[in-house]
N, C-alpha and C positions, 0 to 999 in steps of 0.2 A: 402634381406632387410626384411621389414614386414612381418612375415606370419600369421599372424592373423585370425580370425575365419572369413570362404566362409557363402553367403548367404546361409542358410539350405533348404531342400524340403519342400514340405508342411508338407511331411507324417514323417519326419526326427525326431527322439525321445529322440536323448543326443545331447550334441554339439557337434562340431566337435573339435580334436585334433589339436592340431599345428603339425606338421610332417617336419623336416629341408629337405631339398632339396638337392639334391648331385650336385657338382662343377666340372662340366664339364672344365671350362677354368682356364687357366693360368690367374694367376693373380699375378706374379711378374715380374720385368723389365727384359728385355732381357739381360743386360751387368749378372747379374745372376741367372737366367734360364737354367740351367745341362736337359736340355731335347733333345729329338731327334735329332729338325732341328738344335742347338746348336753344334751339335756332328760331329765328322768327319768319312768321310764312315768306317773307321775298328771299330769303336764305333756303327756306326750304323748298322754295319750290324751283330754284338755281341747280341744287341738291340734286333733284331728283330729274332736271334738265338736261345738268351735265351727264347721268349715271344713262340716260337714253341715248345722249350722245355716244355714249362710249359702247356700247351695246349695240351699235349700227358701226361702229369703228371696228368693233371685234369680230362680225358679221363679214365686211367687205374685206377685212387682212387674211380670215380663214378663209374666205374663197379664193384671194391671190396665191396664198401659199396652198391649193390644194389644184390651182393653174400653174404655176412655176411646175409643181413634182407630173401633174398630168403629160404636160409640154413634152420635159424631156426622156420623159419615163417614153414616151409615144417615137421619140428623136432616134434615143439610144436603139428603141427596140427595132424601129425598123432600118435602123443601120446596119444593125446586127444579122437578121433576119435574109437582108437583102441579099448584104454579102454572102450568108451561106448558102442561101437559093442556089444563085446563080454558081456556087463554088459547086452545090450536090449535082446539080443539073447538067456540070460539065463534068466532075469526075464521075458521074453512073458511065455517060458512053466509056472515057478512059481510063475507069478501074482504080479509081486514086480514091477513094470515097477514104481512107484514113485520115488525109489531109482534110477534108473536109472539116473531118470530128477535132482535126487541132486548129484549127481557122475557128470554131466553137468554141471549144476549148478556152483558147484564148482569149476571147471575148466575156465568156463567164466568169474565171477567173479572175481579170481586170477589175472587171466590175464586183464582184464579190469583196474581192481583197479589198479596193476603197470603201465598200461600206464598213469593212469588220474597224479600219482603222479608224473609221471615224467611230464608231462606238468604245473605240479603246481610250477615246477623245474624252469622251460624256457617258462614263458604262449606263447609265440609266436609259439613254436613247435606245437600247436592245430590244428586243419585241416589239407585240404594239404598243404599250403604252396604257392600254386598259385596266389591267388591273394597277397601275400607280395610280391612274386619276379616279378610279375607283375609292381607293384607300383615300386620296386626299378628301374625295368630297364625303368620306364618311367621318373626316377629323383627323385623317393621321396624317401629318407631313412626312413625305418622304423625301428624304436629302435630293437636293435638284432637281426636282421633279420638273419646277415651272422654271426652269430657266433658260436664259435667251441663249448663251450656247444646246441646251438641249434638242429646240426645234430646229436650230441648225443643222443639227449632228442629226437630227430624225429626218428632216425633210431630204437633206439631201443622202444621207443613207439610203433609205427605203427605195428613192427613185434608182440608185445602182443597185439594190437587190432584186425588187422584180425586172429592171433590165438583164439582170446578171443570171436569167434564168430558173432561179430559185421560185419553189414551190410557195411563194409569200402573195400579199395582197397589201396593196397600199391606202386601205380604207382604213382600217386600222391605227396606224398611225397618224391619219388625218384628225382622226380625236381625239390623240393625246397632242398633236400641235399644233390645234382651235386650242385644247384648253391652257397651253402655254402662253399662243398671244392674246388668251382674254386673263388670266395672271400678269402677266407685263404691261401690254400697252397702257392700261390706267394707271400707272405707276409711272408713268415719265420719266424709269429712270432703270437703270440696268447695273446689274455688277459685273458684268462682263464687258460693260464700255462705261467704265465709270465716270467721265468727261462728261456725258451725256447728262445731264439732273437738270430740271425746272422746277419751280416752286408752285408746286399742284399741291395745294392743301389739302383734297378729297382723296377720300376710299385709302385712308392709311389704317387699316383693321385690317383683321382675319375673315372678319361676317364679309364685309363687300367684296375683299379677293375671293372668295370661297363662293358668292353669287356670278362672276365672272367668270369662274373655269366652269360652273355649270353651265353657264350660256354660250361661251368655247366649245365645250365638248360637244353640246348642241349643235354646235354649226360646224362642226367637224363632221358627225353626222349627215347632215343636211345636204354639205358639200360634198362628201363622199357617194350618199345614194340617192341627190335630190329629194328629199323627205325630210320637209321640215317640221314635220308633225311628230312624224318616227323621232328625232331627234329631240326633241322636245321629251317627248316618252323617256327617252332613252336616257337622259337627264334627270326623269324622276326617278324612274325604276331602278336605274343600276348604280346612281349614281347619288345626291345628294341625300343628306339625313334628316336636314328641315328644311321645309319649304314653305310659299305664302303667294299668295294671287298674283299680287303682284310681280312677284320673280314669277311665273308663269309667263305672263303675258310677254318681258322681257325677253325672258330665255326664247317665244315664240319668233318676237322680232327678230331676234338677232341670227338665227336659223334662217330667217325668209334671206335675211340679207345676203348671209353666204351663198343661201341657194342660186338667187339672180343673179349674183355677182360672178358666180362660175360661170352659168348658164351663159351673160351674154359677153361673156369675152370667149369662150368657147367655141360658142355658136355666129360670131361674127370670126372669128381666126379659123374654123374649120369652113365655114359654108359661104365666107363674104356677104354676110347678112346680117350688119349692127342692130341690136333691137329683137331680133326674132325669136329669140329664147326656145332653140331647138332643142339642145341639149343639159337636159337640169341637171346630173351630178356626173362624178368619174365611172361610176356605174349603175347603163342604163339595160334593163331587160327586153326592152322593144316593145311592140304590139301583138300582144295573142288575140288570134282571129283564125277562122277555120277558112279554108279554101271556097273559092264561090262555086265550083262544080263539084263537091261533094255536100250534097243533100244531108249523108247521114250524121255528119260532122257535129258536133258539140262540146263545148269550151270545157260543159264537166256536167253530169246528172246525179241524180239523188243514187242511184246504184254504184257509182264511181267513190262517194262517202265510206262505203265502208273497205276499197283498197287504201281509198284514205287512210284511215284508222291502222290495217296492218303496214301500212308505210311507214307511220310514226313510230308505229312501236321498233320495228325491224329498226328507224331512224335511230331512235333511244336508246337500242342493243350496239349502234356502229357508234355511236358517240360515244356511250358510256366505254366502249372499246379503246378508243382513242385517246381518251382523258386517262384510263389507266397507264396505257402503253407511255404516255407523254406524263406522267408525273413519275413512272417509273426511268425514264431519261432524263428529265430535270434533276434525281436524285443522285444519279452515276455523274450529271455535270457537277452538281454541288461537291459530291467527293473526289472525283477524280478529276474534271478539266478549272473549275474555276481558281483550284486553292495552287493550284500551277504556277509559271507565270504567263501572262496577257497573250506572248506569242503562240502557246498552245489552243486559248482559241480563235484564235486566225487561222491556223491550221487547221482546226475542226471545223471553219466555214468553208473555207477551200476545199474539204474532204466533201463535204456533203456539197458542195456544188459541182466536184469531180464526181461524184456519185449520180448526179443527178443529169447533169449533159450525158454522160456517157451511157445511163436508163433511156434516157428519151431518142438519143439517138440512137440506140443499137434497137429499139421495141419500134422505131419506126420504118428501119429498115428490115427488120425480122419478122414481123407482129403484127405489120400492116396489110390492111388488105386493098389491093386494088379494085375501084367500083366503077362502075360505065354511068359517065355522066351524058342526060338526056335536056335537051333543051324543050322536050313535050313533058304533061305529064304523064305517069302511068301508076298502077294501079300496082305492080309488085313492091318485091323491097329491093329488088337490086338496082335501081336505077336512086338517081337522084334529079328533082325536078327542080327547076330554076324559076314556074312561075310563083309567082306572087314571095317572092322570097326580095328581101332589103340588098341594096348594095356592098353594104358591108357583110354580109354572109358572104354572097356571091365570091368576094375578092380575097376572101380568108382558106377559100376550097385550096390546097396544096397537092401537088402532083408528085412528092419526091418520089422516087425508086417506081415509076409508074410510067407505063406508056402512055401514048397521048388517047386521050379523050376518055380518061380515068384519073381516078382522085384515090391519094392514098387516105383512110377515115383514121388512120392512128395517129399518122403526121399532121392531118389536122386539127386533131386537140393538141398534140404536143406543140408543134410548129408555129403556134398564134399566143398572142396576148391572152391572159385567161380571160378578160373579157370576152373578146370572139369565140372562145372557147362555148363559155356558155351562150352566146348568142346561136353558135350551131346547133349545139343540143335542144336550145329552146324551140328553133324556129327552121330548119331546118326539114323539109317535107320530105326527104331521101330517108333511110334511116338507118345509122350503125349497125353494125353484123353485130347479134350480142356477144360475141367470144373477143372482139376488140373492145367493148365496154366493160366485161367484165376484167378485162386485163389491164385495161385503162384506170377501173377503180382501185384494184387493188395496186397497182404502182404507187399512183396519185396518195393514195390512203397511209401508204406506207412512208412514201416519201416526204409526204407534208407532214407526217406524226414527228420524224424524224427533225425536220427543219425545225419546227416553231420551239424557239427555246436556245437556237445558237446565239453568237454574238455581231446580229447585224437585225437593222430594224425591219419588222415583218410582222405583216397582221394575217388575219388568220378566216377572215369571215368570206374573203373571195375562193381562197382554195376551199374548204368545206363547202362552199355554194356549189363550184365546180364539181366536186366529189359526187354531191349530192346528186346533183343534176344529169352526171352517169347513171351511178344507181336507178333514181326518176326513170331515166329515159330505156333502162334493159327492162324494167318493170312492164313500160309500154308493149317494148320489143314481143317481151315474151305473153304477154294478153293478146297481142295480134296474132303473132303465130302460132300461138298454140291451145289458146279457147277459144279464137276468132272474135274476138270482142274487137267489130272495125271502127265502131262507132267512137272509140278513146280519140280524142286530140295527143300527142305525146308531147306535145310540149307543157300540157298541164301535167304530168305527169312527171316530165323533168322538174317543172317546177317546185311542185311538191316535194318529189327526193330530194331536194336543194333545201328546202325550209323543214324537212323531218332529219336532214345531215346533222346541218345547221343548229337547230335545235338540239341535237341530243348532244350538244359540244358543248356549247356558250347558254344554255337553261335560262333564254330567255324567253318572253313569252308575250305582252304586251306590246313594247316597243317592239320588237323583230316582226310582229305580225304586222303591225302599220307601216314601217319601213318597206316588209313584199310587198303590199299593196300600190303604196306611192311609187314603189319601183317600176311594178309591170302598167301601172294605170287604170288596174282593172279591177273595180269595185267588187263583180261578181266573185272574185278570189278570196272574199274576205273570209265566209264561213270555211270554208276548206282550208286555210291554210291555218286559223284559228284549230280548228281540231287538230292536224296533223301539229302542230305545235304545240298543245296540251299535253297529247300522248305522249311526244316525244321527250318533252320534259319529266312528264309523273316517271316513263320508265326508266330513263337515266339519272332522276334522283335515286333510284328504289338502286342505284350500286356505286354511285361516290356523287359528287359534285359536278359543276361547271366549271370548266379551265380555267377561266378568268380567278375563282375561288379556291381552285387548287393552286396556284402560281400563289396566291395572295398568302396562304397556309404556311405553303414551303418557306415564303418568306418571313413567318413568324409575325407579321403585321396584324394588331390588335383590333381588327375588325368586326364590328359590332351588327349583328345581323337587326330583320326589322323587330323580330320580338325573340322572345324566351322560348323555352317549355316551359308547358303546364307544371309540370313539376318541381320548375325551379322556387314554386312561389311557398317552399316547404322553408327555403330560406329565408334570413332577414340581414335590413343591412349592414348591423353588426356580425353577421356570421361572412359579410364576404371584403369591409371593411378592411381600411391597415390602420393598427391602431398604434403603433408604430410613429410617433410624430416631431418631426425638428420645425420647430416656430420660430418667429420673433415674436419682439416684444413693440407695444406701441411706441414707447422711445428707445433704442439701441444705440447700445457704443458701437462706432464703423468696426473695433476691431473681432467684433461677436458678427458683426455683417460679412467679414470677408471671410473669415474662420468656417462660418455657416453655409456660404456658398462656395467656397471651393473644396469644402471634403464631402459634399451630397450633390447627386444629380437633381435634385427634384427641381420640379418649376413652377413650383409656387407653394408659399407658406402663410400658414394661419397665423393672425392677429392674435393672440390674447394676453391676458391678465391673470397675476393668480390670483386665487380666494385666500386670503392671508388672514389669519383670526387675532392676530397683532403686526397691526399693520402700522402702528404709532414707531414703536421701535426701530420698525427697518426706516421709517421715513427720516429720521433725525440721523443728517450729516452724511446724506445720501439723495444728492437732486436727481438722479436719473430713473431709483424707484420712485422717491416723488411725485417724478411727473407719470409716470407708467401708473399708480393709485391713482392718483388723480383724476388720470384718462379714466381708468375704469369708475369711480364714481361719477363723475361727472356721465357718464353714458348711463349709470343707472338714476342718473336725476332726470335722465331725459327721459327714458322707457317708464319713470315711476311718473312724472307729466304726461304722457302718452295715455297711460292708465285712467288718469285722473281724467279727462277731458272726453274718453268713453264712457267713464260712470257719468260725468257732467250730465251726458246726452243722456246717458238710458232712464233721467230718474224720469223726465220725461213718457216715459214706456208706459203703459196703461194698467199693468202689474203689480200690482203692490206688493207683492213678495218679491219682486225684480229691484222696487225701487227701495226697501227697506232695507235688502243686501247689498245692495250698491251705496247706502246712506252710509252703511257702518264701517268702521274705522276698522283698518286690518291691526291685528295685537302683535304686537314684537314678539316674536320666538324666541328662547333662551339657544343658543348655537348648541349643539349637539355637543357631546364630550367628544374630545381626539379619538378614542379606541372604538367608537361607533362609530364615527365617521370614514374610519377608515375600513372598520369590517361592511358598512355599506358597500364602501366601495370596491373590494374584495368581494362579493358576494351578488355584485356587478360584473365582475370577470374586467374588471379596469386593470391595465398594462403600462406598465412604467412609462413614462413622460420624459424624455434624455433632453437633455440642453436648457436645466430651468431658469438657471441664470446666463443674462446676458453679459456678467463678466465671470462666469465660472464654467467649467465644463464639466458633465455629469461626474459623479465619483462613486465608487463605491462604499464610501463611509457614510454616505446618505442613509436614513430611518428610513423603514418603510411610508413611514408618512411622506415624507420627500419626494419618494418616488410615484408613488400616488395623488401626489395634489392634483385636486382637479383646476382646471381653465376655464376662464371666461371667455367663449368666442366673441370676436369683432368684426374680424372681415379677414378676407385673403390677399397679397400680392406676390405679383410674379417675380421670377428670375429677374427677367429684364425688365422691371422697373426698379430694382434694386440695384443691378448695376448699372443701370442710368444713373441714379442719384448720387450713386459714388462715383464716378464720372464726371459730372457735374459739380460735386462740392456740394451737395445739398445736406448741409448740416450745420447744428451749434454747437459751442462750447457749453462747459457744465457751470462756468459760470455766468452765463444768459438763459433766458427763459425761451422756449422754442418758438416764441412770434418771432423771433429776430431771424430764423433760418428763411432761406432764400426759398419763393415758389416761384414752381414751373407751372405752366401751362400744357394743356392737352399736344398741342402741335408741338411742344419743346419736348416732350415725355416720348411723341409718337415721330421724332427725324428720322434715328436712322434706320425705322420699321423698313425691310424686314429682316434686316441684318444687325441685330441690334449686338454692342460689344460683350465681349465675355469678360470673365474676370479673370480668369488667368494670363490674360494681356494687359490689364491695369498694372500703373505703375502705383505699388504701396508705398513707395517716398515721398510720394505727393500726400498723402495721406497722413492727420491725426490719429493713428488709431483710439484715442479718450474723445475726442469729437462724439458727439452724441446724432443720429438720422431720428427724426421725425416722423414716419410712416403713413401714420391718418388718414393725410391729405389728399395722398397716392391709394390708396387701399382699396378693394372693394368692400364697403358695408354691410351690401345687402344681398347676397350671394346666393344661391341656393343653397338648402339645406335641407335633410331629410330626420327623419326620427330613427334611433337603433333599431326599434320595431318593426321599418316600415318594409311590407315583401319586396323581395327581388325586384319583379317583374314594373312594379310602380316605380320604384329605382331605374331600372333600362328605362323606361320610355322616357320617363326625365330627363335623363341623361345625353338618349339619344335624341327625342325631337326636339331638346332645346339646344342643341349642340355643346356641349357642357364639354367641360375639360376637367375641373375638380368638382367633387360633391363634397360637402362637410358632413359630417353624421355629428348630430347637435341632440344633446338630453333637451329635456323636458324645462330644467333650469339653465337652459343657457352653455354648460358646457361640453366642450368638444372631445367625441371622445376616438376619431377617426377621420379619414376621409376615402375618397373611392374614387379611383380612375379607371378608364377603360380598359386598363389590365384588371381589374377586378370585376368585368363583367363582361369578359371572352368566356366562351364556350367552355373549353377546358379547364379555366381556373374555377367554373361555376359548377362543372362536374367533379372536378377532384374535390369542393367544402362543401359539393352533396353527397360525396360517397364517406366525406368527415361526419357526415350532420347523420347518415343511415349508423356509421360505426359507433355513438352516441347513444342513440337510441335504446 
């Protein structure tokens, strides 16, 4: 129904959006309802054949598109890369090193500028994409979220950002475009190649797309950090609002699929080894293990727990840092670059990647420091030792502005893929001078605060790992040198700073610990990274949120946390209710139907009936309330047989006061006088009813009784199935009875899902407006519904774990005296009618 503008924050700087909500429930009658429980087992178990199919389909497309962005992201960078090497290496002897920085230059820029325009393409493609698929799988559609231009504009964006040098990560958006092709591909059918359409009867709902982007996003996951368990997590925790075993096990598949599916086109394209599944996702942590000639060596002991513990927290203090710094930047682009136009932020991506080549370049030739690399090992820090060290470390060592048989350690963080990046920090037995880590963090820190939030697609979980793993690794630094603690590994240590960064950014806590784990391979990791990720979470709640929910906020998106406060359950839900209500009727004139939907947004309206105490009158010479009584008694001859057929049972009962009161006949009541009936309802706090005729429109010369009648609830239907049926022609004349009106079918109701027409595109010439719609058929009957009574907190969980879209608030007799949507059970709208419900008091 309503979804209207939520109370704002204080600190809140635009208004918020209206955002429609996805329809979880059935909302037409069962006689036609083509769904599941409708279906007979060879139907259902076709059903549930295909739904596997498609789920190992969405599995093997998120691994191609997370190989396609791998590929060239790997192409561009070391194209890049190359050329400058070889350009530093020649201008150090001949003094040209400027040209160098514009041969860079120009490289970043390139590639920057096509990502910004493709996001100018699909604005929704910008960042990672987390907190949209976030919002969706909590119920809120957000315009284009799932669409087949979006992954487009993401995929191949992202792969020119982190080629283009920017401080971004492309794991991130790898699960916002898993959850895209698990949104489309069951759908056979696209609006961006509209030629394309096949006659796929299946998964035309909100419930099965909304199972799909979870298993999507899943395997975005999966494919991003090979961890199909993490992804899986990461699907429940951050991500859906109801869930069921069976989507479990689903979402599990379709994770594994992505994972293999990178894995061995990866690991046969990198190593000419079809089959051999070397490398499971785009980021791998390597193997932590200590050196075989140091004795004292160990991966992490019981006394290393508690630098743990101050990691987290210090982690919890830099995130919480970050999240300020970057929601106080998202709020300067909200006012000053977005309301612009588009080519201002093109400019602003070009700025920050001008900013950012020309940090790394000048901090590498300034900043760096030259170190004597040793092909033995040795026992100081100025050396760096090559055994027992991987290939790919080895070939990531950079020499810029360095004599030979030295390595610069600034240019090779800056200089590498942030992959390699963090693979030096990790594994790396040589070890950075801390005054280049320490310089390296705050750059990095500064820089990536600054990037996430322009307008080119960019995730955020690699640079913060990166960050992290600085931090990590001076932490070691300075425990070796300066308490002598030789016994530390430092790559556990990096590691840590990376999941206590990490952590105090993106608060998450379950999922991210499973994902480190599957990442490094190393089980023993589990309890250390588990604590350093609780702290870091408790302490960066205890001063704002997680980015992900800050970006969510800003955006006004009605976002439904897993519970309340305690205190919320002071309310009831008529206190947070709109009572506030535009209905139809069971039979409508089309012209009350088109009148009703084009001057209100709502999407979806309550069924009812009034309670008429001379109901003979209005019916003579009047078929259309006719049939609207009629409707309504006839439903209470069925509810009064309903009754009848539980007493039947109970006389049966062994009680003889049960069955004596069940024997006896209930006594007609004499109807109340008008002026009680309405001070009842006055004294109820009952709120005018607008729109009570379906060919009249509210007036002011209305009695208050007028404005106060109560309704008889029926059932609810949507927007779009009402202008389907005007659409369609679904209606009779007044002088036919409504069997003669034409029915649709489930599959004829649900074609053009999910684009269903609006009404401001119907042509009203086609159109009777005295034509009478039928409703019933289509409606939902049996909706949920709560008591005005019933606390908040029972209210949200309703709401939330059945994925609900409207709630009716239903008296005691049947009538409606409200409803509740997720705007009436955001935070802020539930603190402003609790700070009403204290001024009461």
């Amino acid at each position: 129904t309503i979804l209207g503008e939520t109370h704002e924050e204080e600190d809140e700087i635009l208004p918020r959006k209206d955002y429609e909500s996805l329809d979880y429930d059935r909302c037409i009658n069962d006689p036609y309802l083509e769904v599941l429980e409708s279906m007979d087992n060879k139907k259902a178990q076709r059903y549930e054949a295909v739904k596997w199919v498609m789920v190992f389909a969405i599995g093997v497309c998120t691994g191609l598109v997370g190989l396609f962005v791998d590929f060239f992201v790997r192409l561009f960078t070391q194209l890049k890369f190359r050329v400058v090497q070889s350009s530093v290496e020649e201008c150090t002897e001949k003094g040209c090193l400027a040209l160098s920085l514009l041969e860079l230059l120009g490289f970043n820029l390139t590639f920057v500028f096509l990502a910004s325009l493709l996001v100018l393409i699909q604005p929704v493609a910008a960042g990672s994409g987390i907190p949209e698929i976030k919002c969706y799988l909590n119920g809120v559609k957000v315009p284009g979220v799932v669409r087949l231009r979006t992954v487009v504009c993401k995929a191949m964006g992202v792969l020119f950002s982190v080629a283009g040098g920017l401080f971004v990560g492309k794991e991130g958006p790898m699960i916002h475009s898993g959850a895209v092709v698990g949104a489309g591909l069951p759908q056979f059918q696209s609006i961006s190649l509209r030629k394309i359409q096949f006659n796929f009867p299946y998964f035309r709902s909100d419930r099965d797309k909304r199972d799909f982007v979870s298993a999507g996003a899943a395997a975005g996951v999966a494919a991003a950090f090979g961890a199909p368990i993490g992804g899986t997590l990461f699907s429940l925790e951050e991500g859906s609002s109801f869930w069921n075993q069976g989507l479990t096990w689903k979402v599990l598949f379709c994770s594994m699929a992505a994972t293999f599916t990178l894995n061995f086109f990866r690991s046969g394209i990198q190593f000419g080894s079809w089959g051999s599944f070397q490398l499971p996702g785009l980021l791998n942590f390597g193997e932590f293990k200590c050196s075989e000639s140091d004795k004292k060596c160990h991966l992490w002991t019981a006394v290393d727990l508690g630098f743990f513990i101050l990691m987290g927290i210090v982690g919890g203090l830099l995130g919480a840092t970050f999240n300020c710094l970057n929601k106080r930047l998202a709020k300067y682009r909200m006012r000053n670059v977005h309301p612009k136009p588009k080519l201002v932020r093109v400019l602003e991506s070009l700025l920050v990647s001008l900013t950012t080549t020309v940090v790394v370049f000048v901090a590498s030739m300034v900043l760096g420091e030259c170190r004597q690399m040793s092909s033995t090992s040795h026992s100081g820090n100025d050396t760096l030792s090559l055994q027992g060290m991987s290939e790919d470390v080895n070939s990531s060592i950079k020499t810029f502005f360095c004599p030979n048989e030295t390595y610069n350690d600034m240019a090779t963080l800056f200089f590498n893929p942030q992959e390699s990046a963090i693979l030096q920090l990790f594994h790396q037995d040589g070890t950075f001078s801390p005054v280049t880590l320490s310089l390296f963090f705050l750059l990095y820190f500064l820089l990536s605060c600054w990037t996430y939030g322009i307008s080119v697609p960019s995730g955020l979980f690699v640079p913060s790992l990166l960050c992290g793993a600085a931090f990590g690794r001076l932490v070691a630094n300075l425990l070796k040198s300066y308490i002598g603690l030789d016994h530390i590994y430092s790559g556990t240590f990096a590691l840590i700073g990376a999941a206590a960064f990490l952590g105090g950014v993106v608060r998450m806590t379950i999922s991210l610990t499973v994902i480190l784990i599957e990442s490094t391979n190393e089980i023993t990791y589990g309890l250390p990274i588990m604590i350093t990720l609780m702290v870091a979470k408790w302490t960066g709640d205890f001063f704002n949120k997680g980015i992900y929910d800050i970006h969510v906020n800003l955006r006004g998106v009605p976002l439904l946390e897993w519970e309340t406060e305690v205190e919320m359950d002071k309310l009831r839900a008529s206190d947070v209710m709109e009572p506030n209500l535009t209905y139809v009727y069971p039979h409508t004139r089309i012209q009350s139907l088109v009148s009703i939907l084009r001057t209100t947004v709502h999407h979806a309206f309550p069924v009812v009936t009034e309670n008429r105490g001379n109901e003979r009158e209005f019916m003579k010479g009047n078929q259309l309330i006719s049939n609207n009584i009629k409707f309504k008694k006839s439903s209470i001859l069925t509810r009064a047989g309903e009754q009848r057929k539980r007493s039947q049972s109970m006389k049966s009962y062994p009680s003889s006061e049960l069955r004596n009161m069940c024997d006896e006949h209930i006594a007609t009541e004499e109807p109340p006088e008008k002026e009680d009936l309405l001070q009842q309802m006055l004294e109820r706090r009952y709120t005018p009813y607008p729109n009570l005729y379906p060919d009249q429109s509210p007036s002011e010369e209305w009695t208050m009784e007028e404005r106060f009648r109560p309704l008889t609830f029926h059932g609810l239907i949507l927007r779009s199935q009402l202008v389907t049926l005007l659409v369609r022609g679904v209606c009779y004349s007044e002088s036919q009875s409504s069997a003669s009106q034409p029915r649709l079918s489930h599959a004829e109701m649900s074609e053009d899902y999910p684009r269903y027409p609006d009404i401001h595109d119907l042509d009203l010439t086609l159109l009777n407006p005295r034509m009478i719609v039928d409703v019933t058929p289509y409606m939902n009957p049996s909706p949920f519904a709560v008591s005005p009574n019933t606390h908040v907190s029972q209210v949200f969980n309703l709401f939330r774990t059945m994925g609900l879209r409207h709630l009716p608030v239903v008296n005691a007799v049947g009538e409606i005296v409200g409803i509740i949507t997720r705007h009436n059970l955001t935070h802020e709208f539930l603190q402003a009618r609790l700070r009403q419900h204290y001024q009461t008091i």
